[in-house]
PyMOL CGO cylinders between C-alpha atoms (Angstrom):
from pymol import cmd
from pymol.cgo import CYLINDER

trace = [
    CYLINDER, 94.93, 84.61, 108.10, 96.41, 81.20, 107.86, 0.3, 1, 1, 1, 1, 1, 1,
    CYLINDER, 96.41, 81.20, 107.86, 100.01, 82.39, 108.82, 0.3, 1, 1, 1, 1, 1, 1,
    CYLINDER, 100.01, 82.39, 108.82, 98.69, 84.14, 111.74, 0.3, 1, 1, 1, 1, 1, 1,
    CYLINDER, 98.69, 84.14, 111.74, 96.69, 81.25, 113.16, 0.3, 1, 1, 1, 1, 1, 1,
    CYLINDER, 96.69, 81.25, 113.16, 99.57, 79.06, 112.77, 0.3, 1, 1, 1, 1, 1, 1,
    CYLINDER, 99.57, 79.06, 112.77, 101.89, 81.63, 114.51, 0.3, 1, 1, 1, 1, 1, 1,
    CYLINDER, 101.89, 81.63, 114.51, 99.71, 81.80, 117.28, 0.3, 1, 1, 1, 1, 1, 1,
    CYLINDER, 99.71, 81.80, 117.28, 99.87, 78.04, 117.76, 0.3, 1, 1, 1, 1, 1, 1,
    CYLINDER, 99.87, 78.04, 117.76, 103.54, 78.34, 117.46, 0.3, 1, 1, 1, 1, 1, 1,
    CYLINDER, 103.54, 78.34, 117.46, 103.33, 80.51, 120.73, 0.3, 1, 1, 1, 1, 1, 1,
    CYLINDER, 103.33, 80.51, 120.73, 101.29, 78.32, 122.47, 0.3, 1, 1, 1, 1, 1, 1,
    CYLINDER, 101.29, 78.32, 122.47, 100.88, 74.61, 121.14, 0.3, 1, 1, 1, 1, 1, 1,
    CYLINDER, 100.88, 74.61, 121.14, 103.49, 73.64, 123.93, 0.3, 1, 1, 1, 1, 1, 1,
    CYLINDER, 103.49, 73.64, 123.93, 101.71, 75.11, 126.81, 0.3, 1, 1, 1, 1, 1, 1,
    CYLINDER, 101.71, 75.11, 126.81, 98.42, 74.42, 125.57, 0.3, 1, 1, 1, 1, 1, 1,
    CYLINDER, 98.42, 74.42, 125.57, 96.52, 71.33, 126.73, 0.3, 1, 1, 1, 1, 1, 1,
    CYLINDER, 96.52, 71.33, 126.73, 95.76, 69.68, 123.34, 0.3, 1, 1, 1, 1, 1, 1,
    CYLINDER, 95.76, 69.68, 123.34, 91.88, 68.68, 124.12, 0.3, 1, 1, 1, 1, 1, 1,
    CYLINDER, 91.88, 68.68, 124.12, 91.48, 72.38, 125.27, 0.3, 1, 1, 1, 1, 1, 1,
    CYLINDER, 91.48, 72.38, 125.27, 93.35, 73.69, 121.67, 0.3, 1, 1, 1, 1, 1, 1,
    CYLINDER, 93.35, 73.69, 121.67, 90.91, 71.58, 119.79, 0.3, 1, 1, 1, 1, 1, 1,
    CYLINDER, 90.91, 71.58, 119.79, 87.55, 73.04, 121.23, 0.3, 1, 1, 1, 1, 1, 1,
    CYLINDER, 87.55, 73.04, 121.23, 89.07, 76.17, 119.85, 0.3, 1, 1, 1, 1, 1, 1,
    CYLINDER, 89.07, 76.17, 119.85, 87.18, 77.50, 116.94, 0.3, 1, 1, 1, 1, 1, 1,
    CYLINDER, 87.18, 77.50, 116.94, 89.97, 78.16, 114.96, 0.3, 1, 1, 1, 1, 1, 1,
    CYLINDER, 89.97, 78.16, 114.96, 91.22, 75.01, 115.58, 0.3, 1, 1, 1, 1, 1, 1,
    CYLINDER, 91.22, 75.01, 115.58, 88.54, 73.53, 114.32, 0.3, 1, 1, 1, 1, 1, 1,
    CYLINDER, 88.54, 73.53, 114.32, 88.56, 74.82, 110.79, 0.3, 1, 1, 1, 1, 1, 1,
    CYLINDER, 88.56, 74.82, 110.79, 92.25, 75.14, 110.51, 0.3, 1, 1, 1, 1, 1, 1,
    CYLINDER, 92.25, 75.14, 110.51, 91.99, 72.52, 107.52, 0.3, 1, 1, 1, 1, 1, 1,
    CYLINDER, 91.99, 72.52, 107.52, 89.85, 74.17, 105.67, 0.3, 1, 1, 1, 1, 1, 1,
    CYLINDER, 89.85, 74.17, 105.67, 91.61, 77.43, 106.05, 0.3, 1, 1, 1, 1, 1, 1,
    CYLINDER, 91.61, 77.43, 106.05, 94.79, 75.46, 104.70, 0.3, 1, 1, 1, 1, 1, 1,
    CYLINDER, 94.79, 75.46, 104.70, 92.60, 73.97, 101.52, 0.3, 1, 1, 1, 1, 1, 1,
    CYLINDER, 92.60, 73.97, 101.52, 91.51, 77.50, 100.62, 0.3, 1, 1, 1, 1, 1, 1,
    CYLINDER, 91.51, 77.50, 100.62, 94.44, 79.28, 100.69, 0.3, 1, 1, 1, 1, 1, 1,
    CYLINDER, 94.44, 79.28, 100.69, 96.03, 76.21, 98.40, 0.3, 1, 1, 1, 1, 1, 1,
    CYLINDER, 96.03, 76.21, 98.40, 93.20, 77.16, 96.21, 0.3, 1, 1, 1, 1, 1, 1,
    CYLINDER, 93.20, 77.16, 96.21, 93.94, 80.56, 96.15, 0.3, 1, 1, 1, 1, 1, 1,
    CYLINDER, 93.94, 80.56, 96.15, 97.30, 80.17, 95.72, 0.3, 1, 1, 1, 1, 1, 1,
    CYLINDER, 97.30, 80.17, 95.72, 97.35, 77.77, 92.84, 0.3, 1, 1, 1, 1, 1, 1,
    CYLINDER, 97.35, 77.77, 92.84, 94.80, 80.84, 90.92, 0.3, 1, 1, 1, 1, 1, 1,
    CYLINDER, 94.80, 80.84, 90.92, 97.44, 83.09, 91.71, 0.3, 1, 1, 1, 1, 1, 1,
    CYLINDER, 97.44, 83.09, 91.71, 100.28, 81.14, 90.36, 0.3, 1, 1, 1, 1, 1, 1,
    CYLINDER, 100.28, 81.14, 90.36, 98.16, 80.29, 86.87, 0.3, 1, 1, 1, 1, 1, 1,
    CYLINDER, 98.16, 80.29, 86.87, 97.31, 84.24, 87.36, 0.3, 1, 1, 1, 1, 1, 1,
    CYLINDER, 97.31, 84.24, 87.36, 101.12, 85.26, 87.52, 0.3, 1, 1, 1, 1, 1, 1,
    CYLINDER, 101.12, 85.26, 87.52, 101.76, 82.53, 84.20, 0.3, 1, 1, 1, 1, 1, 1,
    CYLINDER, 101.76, 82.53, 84.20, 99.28, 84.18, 82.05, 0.3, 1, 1, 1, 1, 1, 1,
    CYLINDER, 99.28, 84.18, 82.05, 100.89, 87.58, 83.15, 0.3, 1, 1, 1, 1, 1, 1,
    CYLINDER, 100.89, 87.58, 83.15, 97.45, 88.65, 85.17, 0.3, 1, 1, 1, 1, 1, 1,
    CYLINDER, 97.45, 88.65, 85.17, 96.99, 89.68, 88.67, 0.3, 1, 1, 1, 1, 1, 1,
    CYLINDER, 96.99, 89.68, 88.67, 94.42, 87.35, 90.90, 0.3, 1, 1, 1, 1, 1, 1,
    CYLINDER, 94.42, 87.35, 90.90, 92.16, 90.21, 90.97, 0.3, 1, 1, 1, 1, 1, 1,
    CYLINDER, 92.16, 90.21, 90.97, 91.96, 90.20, 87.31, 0.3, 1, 1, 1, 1, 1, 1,
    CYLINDER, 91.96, 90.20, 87.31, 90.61, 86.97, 87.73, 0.3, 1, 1, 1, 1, 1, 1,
    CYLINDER, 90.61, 86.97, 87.73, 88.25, 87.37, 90.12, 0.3, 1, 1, 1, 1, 1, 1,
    CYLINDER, 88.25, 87.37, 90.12, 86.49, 90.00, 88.34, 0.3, 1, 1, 1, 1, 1, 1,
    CYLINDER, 86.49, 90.00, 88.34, 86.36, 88.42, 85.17, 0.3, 1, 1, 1, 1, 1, 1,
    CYLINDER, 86.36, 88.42, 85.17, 84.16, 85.32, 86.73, 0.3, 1, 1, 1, 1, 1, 1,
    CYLINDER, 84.16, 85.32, 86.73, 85.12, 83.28, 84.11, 0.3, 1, 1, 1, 1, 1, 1,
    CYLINDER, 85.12, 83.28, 84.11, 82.64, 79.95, 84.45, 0.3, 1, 1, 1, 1, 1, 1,
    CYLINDER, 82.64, 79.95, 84.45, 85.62, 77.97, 81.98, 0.3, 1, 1, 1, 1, 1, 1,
    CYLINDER, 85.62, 77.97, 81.98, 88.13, 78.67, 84.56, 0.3, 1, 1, 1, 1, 1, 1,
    CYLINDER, 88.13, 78.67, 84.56, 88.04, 75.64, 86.50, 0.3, 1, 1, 1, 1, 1, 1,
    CYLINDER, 88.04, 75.64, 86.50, 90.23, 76.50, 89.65, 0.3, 1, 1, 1, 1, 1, 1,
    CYLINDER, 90.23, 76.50, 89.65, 88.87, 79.92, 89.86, 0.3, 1, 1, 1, 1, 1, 1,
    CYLINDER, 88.87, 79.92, 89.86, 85.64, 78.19, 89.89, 0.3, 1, 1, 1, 1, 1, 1,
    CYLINDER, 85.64, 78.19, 89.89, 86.55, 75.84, 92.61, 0.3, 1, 1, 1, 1, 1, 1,
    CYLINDER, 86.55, 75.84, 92.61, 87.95, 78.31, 94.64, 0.3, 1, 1, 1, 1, 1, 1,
    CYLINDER, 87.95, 78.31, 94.64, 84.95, 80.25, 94.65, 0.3, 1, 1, 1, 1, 1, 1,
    CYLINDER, 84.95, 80.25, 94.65, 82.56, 77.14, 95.11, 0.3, 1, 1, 1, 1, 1, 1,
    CYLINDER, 82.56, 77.14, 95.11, 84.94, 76.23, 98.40, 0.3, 1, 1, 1, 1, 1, 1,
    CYLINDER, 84.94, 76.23, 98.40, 84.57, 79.79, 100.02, 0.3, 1, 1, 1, 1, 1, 1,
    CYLINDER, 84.57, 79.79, 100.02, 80.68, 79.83, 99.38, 0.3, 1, 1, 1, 1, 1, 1,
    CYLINDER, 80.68, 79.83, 99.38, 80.73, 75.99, 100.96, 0.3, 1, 1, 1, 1, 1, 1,
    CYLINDER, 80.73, 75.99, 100.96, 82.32, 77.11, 103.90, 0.3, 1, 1, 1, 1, 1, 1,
    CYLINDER, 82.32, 77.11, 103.90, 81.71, 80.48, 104.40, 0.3, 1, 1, 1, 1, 1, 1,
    CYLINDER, 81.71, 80.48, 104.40, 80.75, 81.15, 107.92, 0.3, 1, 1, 1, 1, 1, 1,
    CYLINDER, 80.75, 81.15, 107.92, 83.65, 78.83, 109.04, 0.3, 1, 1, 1, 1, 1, 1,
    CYLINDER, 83.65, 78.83, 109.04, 86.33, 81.27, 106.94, 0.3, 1, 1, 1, 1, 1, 1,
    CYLINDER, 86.33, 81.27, 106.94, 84.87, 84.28, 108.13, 0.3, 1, 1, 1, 1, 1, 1,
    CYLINDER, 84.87, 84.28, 108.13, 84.51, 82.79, 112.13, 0.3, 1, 1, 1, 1, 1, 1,
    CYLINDER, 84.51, 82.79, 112.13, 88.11, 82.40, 111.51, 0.3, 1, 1, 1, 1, 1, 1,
    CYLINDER, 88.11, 82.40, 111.51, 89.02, 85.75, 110.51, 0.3, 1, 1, 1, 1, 1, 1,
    CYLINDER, 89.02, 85.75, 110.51, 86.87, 87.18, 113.85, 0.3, 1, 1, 1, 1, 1, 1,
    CYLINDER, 86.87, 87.18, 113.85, 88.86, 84.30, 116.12, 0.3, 1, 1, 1, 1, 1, 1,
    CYLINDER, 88.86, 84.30, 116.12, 92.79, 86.20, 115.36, 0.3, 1, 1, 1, 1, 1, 1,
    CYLINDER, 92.79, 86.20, 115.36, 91.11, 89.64, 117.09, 0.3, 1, 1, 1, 1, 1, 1,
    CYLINDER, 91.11, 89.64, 117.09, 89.76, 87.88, 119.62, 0.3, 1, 1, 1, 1, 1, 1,
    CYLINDER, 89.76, 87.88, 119.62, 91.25, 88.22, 123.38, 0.3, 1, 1, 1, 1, 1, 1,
    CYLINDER, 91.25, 88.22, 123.38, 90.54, 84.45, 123.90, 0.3, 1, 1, 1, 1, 1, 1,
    CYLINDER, 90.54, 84.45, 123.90, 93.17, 83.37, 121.01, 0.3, 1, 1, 1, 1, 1, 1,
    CYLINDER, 93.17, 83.37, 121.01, 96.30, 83.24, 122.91, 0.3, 1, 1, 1, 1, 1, 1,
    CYLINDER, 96.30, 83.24, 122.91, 94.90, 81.97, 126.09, 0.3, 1, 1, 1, 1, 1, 1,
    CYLINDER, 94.90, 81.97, 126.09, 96.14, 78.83, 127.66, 0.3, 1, 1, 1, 1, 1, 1,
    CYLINDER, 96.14, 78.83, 127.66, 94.47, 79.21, 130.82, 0.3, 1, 1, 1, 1, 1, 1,
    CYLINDER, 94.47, 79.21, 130.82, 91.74, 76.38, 132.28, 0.3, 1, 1, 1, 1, 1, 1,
    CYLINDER, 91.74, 76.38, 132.28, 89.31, 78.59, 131.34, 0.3, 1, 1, 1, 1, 1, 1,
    CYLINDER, 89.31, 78.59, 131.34, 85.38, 78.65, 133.15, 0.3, 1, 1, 1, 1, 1, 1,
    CYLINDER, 85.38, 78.65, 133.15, 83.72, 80.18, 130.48, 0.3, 1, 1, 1, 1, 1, 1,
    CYLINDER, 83.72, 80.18, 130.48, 82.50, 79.19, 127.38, 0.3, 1, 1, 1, 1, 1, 1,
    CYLINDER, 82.50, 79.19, 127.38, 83.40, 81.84, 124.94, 0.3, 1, 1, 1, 1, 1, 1,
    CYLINDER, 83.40, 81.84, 124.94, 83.42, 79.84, 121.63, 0.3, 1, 1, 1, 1, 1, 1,
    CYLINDER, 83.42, 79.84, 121.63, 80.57, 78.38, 122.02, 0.3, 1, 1, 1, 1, 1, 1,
    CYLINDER, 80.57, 78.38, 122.02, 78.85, 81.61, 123.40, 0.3, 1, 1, 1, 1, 1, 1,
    CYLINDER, 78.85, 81.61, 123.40, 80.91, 83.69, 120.73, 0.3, 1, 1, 1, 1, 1, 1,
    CYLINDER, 80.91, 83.69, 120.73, 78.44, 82.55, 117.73, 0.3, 1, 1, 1, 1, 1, 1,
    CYLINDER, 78.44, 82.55, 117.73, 79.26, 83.21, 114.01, 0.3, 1, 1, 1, 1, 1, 1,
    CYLINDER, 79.26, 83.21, 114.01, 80.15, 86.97, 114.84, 0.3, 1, 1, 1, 1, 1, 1,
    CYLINDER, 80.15, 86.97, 114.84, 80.98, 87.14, 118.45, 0.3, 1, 1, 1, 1, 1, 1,
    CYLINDER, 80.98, 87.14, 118.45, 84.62, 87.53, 119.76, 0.3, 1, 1, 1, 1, 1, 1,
    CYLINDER, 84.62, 87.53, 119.76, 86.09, 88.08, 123.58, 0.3, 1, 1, 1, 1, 1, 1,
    CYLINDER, 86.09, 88.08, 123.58, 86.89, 91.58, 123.83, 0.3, 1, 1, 1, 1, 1, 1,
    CYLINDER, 86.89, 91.58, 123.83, 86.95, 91.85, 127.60, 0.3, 1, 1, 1, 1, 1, 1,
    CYLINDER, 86.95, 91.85, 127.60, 87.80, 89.42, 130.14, 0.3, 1, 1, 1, 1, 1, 1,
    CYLINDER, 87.80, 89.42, 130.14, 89.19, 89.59, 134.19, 0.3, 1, 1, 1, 1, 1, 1,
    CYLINDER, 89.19, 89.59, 134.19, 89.62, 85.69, 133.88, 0.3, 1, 1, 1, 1, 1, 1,
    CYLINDER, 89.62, 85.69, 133.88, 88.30, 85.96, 137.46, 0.3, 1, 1, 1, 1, 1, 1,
    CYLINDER, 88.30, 85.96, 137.46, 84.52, 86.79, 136.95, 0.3, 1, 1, 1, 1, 1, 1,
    CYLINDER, 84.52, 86.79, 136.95, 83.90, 88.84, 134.03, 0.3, 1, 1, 1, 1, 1, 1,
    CYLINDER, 83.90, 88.84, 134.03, 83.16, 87.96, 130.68, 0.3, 1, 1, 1, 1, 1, 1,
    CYLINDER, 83.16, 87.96, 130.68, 82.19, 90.42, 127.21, 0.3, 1, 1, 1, 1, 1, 1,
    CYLINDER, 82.19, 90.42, 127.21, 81.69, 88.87, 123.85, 0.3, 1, 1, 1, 1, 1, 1,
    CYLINDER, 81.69, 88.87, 123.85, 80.88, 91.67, 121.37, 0.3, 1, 1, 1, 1, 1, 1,
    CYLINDER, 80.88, 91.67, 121.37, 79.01, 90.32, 117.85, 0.3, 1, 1, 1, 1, 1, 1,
    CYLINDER, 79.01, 90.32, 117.85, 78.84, 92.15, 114.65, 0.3, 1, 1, 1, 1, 1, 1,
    CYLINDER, 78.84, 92.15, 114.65, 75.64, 92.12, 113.10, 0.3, 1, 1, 1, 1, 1, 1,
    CYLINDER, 75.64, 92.12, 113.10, 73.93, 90.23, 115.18, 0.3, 1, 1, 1, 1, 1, 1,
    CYLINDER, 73.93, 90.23, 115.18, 70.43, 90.30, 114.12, 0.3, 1, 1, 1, 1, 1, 1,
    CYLINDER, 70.43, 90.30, 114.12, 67.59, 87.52, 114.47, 0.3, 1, 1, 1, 1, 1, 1,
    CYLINDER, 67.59, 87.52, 114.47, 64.12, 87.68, 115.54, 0.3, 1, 1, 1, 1, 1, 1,
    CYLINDER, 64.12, 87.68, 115.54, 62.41, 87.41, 118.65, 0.3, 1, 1, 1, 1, 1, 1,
    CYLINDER, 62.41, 87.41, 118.65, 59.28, 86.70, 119.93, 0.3, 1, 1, 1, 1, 1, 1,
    CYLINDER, 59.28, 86.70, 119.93, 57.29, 89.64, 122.13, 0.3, 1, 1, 1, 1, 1, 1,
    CYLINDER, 57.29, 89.64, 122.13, 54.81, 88.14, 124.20, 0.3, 1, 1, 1, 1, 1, 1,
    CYLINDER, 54.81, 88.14, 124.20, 52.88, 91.60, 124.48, 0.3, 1, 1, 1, 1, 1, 1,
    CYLINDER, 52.88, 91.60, 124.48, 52.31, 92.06, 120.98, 0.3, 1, 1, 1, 1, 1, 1,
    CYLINDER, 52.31, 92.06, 120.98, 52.24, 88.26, 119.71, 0.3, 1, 1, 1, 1, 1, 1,
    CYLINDER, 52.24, 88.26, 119.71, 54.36, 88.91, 117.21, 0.3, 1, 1, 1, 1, 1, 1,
    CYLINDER, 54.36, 88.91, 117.21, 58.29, 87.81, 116.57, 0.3, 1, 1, 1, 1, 1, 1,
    CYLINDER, 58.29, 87.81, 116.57, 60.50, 91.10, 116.77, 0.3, 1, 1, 1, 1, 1, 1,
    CYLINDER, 60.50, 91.10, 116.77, 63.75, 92.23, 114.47, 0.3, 1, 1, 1, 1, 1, 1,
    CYLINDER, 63.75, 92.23, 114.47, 66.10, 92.80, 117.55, 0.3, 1, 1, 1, 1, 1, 1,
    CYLINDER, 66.10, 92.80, 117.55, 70.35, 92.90, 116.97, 0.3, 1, 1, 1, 1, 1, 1,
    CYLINDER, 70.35, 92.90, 116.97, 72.15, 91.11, 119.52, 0.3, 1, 1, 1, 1, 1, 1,
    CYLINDER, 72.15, 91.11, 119.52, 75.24, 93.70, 120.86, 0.3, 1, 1, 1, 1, 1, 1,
    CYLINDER, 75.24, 93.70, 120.86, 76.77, 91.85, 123.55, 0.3, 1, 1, 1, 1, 1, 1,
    CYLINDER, 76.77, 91.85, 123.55, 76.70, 88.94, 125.95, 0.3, 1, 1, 1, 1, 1, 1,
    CYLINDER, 76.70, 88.94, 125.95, 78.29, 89.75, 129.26, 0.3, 1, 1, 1, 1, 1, 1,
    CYLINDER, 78.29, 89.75, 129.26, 79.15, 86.71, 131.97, 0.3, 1, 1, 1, 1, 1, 1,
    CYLINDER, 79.15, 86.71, 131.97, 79.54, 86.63, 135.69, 0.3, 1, 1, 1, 1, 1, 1,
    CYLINDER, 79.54, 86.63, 135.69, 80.38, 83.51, 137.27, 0.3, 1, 1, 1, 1, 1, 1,
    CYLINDER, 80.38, 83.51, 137.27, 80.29, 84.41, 140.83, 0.3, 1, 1, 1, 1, 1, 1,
    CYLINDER, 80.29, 84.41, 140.83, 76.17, 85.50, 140.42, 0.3, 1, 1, 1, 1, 1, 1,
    CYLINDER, 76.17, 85.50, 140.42, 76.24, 82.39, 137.29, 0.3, 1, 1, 1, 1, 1, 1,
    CYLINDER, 76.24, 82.39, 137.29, 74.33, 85.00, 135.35, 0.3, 1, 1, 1, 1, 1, 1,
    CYLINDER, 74.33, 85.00, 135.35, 74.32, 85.79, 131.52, 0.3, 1, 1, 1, 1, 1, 1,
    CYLINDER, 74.32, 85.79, 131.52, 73.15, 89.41, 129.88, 0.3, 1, 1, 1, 1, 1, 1,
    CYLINDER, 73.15, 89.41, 129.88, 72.73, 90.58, 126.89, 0.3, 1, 1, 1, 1, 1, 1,
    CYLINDER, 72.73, 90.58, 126.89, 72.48, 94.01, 125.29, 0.3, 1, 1, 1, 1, 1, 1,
    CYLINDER, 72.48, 94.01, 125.29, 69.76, 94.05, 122.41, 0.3, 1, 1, 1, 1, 1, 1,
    CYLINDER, 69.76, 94.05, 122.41, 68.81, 96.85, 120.06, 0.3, 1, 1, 1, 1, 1, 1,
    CYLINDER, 68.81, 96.85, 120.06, 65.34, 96.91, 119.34, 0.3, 1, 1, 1, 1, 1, 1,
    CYLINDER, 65.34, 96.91, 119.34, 65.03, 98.14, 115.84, 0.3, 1, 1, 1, 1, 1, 1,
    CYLINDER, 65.03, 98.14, 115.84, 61.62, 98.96, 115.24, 0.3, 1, 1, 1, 1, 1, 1,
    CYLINDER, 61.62, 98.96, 115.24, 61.58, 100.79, 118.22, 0.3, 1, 1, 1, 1, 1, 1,
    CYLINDER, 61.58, 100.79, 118.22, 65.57, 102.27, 118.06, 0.3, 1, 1, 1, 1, 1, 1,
    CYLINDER, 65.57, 102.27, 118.06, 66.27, 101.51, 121.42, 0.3, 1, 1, 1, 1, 1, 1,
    CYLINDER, 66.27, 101.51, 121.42, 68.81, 99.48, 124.11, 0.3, 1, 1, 1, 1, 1, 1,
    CYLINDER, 68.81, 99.48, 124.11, 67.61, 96.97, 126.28, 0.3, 1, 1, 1, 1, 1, 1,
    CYLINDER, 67.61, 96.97, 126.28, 69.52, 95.42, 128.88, 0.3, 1, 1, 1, 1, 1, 1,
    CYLINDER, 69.52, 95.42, 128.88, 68.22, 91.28, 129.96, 0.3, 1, 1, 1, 1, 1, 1,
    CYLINDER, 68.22, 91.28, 129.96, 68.99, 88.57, 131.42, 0.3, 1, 1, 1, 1, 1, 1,
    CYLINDER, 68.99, 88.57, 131.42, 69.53, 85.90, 128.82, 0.3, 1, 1, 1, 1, 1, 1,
    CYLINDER, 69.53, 85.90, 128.82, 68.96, 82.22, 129.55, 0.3, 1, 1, 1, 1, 1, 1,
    CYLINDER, 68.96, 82.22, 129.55, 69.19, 79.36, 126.82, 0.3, 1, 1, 1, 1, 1, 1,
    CYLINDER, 69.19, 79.36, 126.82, 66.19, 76.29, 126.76, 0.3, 1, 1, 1, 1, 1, 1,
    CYLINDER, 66.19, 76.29, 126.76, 66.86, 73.75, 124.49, 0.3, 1, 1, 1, 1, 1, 1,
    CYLINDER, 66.86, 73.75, 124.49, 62.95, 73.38, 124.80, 0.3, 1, 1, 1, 1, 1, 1,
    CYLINDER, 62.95, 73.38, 124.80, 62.19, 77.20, 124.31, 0.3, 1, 1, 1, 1, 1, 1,
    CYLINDER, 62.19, 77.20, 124.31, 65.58, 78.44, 122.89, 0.3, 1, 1, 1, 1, 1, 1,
    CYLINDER, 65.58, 78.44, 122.89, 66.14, 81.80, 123.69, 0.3, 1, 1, 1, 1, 1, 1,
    CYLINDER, 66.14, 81.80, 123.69, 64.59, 83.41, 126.98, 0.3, 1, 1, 1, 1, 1, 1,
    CYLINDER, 64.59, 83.41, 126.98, 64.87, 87.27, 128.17, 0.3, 1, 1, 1, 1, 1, 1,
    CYLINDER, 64.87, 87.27, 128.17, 64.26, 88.36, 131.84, 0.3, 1, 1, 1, 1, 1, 1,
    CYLINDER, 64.26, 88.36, 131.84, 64.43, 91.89, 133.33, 0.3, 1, 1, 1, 1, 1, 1,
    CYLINDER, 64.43, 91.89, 133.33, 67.18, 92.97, 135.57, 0.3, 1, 1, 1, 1, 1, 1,
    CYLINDER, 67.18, 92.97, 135.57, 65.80, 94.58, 138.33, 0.3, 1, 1, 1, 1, 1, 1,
    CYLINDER, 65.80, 94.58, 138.33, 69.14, 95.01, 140.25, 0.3, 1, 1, 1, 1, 1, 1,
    CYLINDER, 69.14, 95.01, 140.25, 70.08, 99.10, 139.40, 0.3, 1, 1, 1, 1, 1, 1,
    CYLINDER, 70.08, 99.10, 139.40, 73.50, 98.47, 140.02, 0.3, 1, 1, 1, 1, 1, 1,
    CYLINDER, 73.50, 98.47, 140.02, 73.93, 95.43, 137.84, 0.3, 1, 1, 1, 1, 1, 1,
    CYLINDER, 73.93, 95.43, 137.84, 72.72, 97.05, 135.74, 0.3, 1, 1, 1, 1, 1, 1,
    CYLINDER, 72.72, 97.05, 135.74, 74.62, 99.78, 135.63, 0.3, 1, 1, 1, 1, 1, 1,
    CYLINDER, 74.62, 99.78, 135.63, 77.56, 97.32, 136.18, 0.3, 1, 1, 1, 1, 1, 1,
    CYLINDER, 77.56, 97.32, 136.18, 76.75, 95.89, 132.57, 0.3, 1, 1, 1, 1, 1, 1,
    CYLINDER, 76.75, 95.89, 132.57, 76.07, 99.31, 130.40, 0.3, 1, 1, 1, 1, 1, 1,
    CYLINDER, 76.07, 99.31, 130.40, 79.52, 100.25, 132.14, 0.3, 1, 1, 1, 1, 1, 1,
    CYLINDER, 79.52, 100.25, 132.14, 81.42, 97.06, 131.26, 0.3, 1, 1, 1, 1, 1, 1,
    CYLINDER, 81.42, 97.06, 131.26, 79.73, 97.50, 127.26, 0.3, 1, 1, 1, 1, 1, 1,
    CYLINDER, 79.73, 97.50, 127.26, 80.45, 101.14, 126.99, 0.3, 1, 1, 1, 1, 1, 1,
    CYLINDER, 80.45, 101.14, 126.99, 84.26, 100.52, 127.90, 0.3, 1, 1, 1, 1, 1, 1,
    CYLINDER, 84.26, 100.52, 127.90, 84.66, 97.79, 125.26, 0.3, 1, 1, 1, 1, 1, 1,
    CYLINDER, 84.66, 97.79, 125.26, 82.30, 98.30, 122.85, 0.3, 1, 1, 1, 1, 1, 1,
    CYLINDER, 82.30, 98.30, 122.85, 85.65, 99.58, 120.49, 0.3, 1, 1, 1, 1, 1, 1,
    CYLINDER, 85.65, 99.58, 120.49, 87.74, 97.04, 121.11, 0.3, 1, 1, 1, 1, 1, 1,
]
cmd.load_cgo(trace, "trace")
């Protein structure tokens, strides 16, 4: 993972506005991606001395081993920021020098990544595993829902999301605001062909 982040900034640190690289994600925790792969390969190297594969090692979870240890303490410590990187190289954003209007790393999440974009209007983050729960106002009770997608358009300055309701196995298509007061708010779309607009746009990049 770290040789492909650091090809991609290859391609584009030169055309690439620095501020705008270093609001990038993977930007952000290219250090630590660069500490952990030291780690690993210093375990490998001992690994390859004592005539054992790293895998070897790993299995054996030896608590004297002190840089196998280490290693492991360092990927627990900064586990969501490994695995965000890992998402960022599929994303469509990565490569992108553009002045961009949207806000897709912030809006990405731990799991979310661009897989659609016009970079006109038109915006699709798709998470993975998404889940969280929500409050229901007609039952008074919080909700196990799984976020699938967020989906942008500027010129209407609108956000949706599609949300699986999983007591109830279904899809439901809202309007999705964020209060720093009230955090997440939901609102029905009552526009038919927005909202046809938005199953269309998920169900052509839900794969991707």
């Amino acid at each position: 993972i770290y040789s492909r982040v650091m090809f991609i900034l290859d391609d584009i640190e030169s055309l690439s506005d620095e501020s705008t690289l270093k609001e990038r994600a993977y930007y952000k925790n290219l250090k630590l991606l660069k500490i952990y792969i030291e780690l690993l390969n210093k375990t490998e190297f001992k690994a390859k001395n004592e005539k054992k594969s790293i895998f070897s090692f790993f299995k054996e979870k030896s608590n004297e081993n002190k840089l196998i240890n280490e290693c492991e303490e360092f990927k627990n410590k900064h586990k969501d920021a490994l695995e965000k990187t890992k998402i960022c190289v599929e994303c469509m954003c990565v490569k992108c020098i553009r002045n961009c209007e949207f806000n897709p790393c912030v809006s990405c999440n731990k799991s979310g990544k661009v897989v659609y974009c016009d970079k006109k209007n038109i915006n699709m983050i798709l998470f993975n595993n998404f889940k969280k729960s929500q409050y229901n106002s007609e039952t008074n009770e919080n909700d196990p829902i799984e976020i699938l997608c967020e989906i942008e358009f500027l010129d209407i300055d609108k956000r949706f999301r599609i949300i699986k309701d999983i007591l109830q196995d279904s899809l439901l298509v809202l309007q999705y605001e964020y209060s720093i007061k009230d955090g997440d708010l939901y609102f029905a779309v009552e526009d038919v062909d927005l909202y046809n607009k938005i199953i269309e746009i998920y169900e052509s990049n839900r794969f991707n």
